[in-house]
Legacy VTK file of the C-alpha trace (Angstrom):
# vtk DataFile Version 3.0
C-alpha trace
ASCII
DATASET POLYDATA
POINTS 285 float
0.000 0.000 0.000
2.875 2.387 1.110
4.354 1.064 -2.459
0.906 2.277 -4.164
1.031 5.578 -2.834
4.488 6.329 -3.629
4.074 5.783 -7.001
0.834 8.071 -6.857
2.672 10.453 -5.156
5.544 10.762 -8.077
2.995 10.171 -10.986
1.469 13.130 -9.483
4.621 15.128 -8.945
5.385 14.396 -12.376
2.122 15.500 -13.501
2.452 19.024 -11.929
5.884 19.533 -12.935
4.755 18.698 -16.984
1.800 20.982 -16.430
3.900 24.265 -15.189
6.330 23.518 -17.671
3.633 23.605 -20.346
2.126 26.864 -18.511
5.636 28.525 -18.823
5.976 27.955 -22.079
2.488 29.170 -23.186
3.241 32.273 -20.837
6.481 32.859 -23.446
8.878 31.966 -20.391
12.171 32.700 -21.339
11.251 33.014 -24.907
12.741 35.482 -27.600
11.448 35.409 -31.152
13.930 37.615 -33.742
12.086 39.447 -36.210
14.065 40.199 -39.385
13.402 44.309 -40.444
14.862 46.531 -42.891
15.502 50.563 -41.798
15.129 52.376 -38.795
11.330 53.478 -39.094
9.834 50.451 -36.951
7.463 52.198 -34.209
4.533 49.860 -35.527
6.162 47.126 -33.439
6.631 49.028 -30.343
3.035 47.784 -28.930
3.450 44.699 -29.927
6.797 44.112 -28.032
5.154 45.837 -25.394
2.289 43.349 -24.969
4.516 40.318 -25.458
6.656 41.274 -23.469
4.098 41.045 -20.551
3.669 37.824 -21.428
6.875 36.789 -21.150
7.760 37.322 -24.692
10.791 39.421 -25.756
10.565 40.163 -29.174
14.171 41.179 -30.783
13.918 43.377 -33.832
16.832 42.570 -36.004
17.894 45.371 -38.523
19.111 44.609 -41.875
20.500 47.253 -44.319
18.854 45.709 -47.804
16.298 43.622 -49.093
18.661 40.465 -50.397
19.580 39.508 -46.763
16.541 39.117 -44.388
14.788 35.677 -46.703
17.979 34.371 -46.681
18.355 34.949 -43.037
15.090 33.208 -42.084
15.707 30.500 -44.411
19.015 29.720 -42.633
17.354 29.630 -39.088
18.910 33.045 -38.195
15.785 34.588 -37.619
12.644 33.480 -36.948
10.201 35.983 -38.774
10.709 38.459 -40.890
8.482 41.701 -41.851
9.960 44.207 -44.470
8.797 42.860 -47.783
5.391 43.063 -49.729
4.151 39.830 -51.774
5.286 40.434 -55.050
8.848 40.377 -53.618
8.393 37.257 -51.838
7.271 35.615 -54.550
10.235 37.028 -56.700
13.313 35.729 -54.071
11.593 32.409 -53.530
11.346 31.885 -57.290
15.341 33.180 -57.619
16.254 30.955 -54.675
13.914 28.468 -53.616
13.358 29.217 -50.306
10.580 27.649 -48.583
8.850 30.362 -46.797
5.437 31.406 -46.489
3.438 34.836 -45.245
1.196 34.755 -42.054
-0.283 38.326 -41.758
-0.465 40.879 -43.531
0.851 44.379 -41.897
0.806 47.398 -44.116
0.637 49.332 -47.690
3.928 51.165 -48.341
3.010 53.663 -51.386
5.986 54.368 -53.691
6.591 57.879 -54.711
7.656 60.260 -56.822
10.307 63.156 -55.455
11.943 65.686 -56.910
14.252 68.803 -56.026
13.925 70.233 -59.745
10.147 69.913 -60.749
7.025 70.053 -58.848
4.965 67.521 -61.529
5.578 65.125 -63.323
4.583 67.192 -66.337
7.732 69.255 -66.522
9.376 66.059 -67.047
12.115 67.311 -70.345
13.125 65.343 -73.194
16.140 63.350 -72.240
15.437 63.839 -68.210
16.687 61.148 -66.351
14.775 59.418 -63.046
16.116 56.839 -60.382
14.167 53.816 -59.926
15.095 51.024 -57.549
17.097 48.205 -59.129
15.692 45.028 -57.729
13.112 43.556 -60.069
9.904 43.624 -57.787
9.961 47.527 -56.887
11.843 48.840 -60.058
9.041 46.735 -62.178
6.803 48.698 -59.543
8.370 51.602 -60.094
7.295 51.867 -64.184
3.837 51.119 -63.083
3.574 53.827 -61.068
5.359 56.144 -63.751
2.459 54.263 -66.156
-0.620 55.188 -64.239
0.594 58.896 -63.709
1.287 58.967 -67.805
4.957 59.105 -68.653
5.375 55.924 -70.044
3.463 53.272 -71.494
4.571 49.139 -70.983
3.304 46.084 -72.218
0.565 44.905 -70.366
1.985 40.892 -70.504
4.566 41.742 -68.537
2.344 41.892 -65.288
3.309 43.687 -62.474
7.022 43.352 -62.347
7.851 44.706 -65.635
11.476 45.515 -67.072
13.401 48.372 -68.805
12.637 46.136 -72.109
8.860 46.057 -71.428
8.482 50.045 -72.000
6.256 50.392 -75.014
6.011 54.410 -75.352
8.632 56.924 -73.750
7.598 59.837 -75.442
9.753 62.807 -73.359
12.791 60.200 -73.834
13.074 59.282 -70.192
16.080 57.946 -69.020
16.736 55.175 -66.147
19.011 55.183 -63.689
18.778 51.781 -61.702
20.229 51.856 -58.026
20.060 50.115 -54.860
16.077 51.247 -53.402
17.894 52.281 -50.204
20.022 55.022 -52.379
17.084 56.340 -54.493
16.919 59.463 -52.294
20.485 60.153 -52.217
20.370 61.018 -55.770
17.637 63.735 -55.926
20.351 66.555 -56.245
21.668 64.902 -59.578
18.361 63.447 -60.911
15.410 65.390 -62.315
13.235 62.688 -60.275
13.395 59.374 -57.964
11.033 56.533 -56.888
11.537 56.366 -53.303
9.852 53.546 -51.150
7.874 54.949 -48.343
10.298 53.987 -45.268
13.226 55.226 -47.072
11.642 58.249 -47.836
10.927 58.451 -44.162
14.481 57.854 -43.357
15.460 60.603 -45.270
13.333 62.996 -43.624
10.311 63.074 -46.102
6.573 63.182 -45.980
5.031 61.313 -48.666
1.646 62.554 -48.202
3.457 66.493 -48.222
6.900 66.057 -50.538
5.838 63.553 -53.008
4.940 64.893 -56.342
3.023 61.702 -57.060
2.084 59.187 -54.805
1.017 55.587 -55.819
-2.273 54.471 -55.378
-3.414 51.256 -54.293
-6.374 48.766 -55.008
-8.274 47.619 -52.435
-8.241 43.429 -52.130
-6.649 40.072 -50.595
-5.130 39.667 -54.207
-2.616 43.417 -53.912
0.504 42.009 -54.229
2.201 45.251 -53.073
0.480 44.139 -49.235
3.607 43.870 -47.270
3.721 41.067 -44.691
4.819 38.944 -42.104
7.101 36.017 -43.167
8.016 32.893 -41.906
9.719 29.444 -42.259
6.841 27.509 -43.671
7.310 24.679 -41.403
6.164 27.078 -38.624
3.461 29.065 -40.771
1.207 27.478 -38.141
3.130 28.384 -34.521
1.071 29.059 -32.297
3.110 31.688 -31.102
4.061 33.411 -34.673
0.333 33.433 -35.170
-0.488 35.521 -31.674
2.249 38.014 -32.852
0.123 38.470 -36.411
-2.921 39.095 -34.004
-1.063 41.495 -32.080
0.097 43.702 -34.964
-3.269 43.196 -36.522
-4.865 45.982 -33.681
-6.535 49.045 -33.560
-3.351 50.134 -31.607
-0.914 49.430 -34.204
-3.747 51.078 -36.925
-3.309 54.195 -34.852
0.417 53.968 -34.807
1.171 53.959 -38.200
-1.575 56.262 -39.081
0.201 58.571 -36.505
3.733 58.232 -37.147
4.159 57.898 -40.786
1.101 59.936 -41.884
0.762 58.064 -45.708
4.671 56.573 -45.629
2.770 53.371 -44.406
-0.995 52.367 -44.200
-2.455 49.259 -42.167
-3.217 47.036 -44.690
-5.455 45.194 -42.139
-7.823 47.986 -41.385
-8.039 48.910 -45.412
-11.092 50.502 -46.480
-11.996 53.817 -48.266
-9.536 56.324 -45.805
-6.588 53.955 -47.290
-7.927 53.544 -50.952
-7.620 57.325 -50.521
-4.296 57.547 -49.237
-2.733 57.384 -52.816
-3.095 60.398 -54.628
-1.368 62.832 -57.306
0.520 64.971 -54.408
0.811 68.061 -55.933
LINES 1 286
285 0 1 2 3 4 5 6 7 8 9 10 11 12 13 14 15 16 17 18 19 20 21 22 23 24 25 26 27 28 29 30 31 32 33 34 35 36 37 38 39 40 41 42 43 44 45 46 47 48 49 50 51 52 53 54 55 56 57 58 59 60 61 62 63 64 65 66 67 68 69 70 71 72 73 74 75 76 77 78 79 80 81 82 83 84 85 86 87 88 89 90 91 92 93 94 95 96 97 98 99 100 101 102 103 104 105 106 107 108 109 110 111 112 113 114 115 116 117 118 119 120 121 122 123 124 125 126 127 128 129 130 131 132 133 134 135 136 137 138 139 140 141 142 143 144 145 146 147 148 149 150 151 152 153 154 155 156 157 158 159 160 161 162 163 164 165 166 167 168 169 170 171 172 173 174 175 176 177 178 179 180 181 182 183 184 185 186 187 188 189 190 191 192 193 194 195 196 197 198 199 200 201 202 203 204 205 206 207 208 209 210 211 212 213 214 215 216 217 218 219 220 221 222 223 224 225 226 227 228 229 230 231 232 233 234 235 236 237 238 239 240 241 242 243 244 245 246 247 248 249 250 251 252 253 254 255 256 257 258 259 260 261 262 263 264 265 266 267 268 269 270 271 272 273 274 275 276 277 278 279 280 281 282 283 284
């Protein structure tokens, strides 16, 4: 009997101990998930590490200075999420290196736009001027969309939404292209007539896209925009429990009110979209 009870007594202390462990870890005990960005400009987090981090949760924001390292990254187990990229890039790196990743959240809009320190529209464009455009395929495809819709050049519709220097149908001012790392797009307004800067690099470089863009992209409403930028992971762990709670964390009218706040049209919560976003992309002028 005293035999019985012992055992009891240590199936039950064994019990206990599996049952706190598993409360410690769903409580994020000791846990630290590294999220892969790109740039400074990453206040949209700040609640979220905030409210993980009461839950014993430290997420660790890990800053890369281009787009060609954070996939890799996350693919090699260096990271465990990322969040700096819209679909359309995804979808272009995965292609170019087969990494097996996979979005789980959406997070924001990130307009492109149009700067200059010469002109202020896109109609004193002259014959022969020359813009920067970023060099990677996804945004400087992107890019001649955006230089499409506001009527500067025409491209061949087949070549979807990632079109290339080749693709341009009609230049009829002549345009020239300079092709450059996104990150140095801004950097050149001083020798450029114009540049395509994306919206957190514009930020970076002290600019207002709603206020010092002299066109600003516009974006479609629906699931299907494959400019939504998003939250990445390893597709093995699309489904983590955890990564998932971080997506519904972002995905808040806090974080809405953060990005509406701080980057006033550099970034728009592509969770809350409805008709104040659809009109965030406008001709600035």
């Amino acid at each position: 009997m005293k035999n019985i009870r012992k055992i009891l007594g240590l199936v039950l202390a064994l019990t206990l101990a599996l049952s706190l462990g598993a409360s410690a870890l769903a409580d994020g005990e000791q846990t630290v998930v590294k999220l892969g960005v790109v740039g400074e400009n990453n206040e949209q987090w700040q609640p979220v590490i905030d409210a993980l981090a009461e839950e014993g949760v430290t997420l660790e924001l890990v800053k890369f200075a281009d787009y060609t390292t954070p996939n890799r990254a996350l693919a090699d187990g260096e990271i465990d999420l990322n969040a700096f990229q819209h679909i359309a890039f995804l979808e272009s790196d995965i292609e170019a290196n087969g990494y097996d990743l996979t979005p789980i959240g959406d997070t924001i809009l990130a307009p492109l736009g149009v700067y200059s320190d010469k002109i202020d529209s896109l109609d004193e464009l002259q014959d022969g001027d020359t813009i920067a455009i970023p060099n990677d395929a996804t945004n400087g495809g992107r890019s001649l969309k955006v230089l499409e819709a506001a009527g500067v050049i025409t491209v061949d519709p087949e070549a979807g939404y990632t079109p290339v220097l080749s693709d341009i149908t009609d230049n009829p001012k002549n345009i020239q292209f300079y092709e450059v790392e996104a990150a140095n797009t801004a950097s050149l307004l001083p020798d450029v007539a114009a540049a395509i800067i994306n919206g957190g690099h514009a930020v970076d470089n002290g600019l207002n896209p709603a206020e010092d863009s002299i066109y600003l992209e516009t974006q479609s409403e629906g699931g299907d925009n494959p400019y939504v930028n998003i939250i990445v992971a390893r597709t093995e762990d699309a489904d983590n429990e955890l990564y998932q709670h971080i997506v519904e964390l972002f995905q808040t009218d806090e974080v809405a009110e953060v990005i509406n706040t701080v980057y006033a049209g550099a970034y728009i919560p592509a969770f809350a979209y409805g008709e104040d976003a659809a009109e965030a992309g406008t001709d600035a002028e």
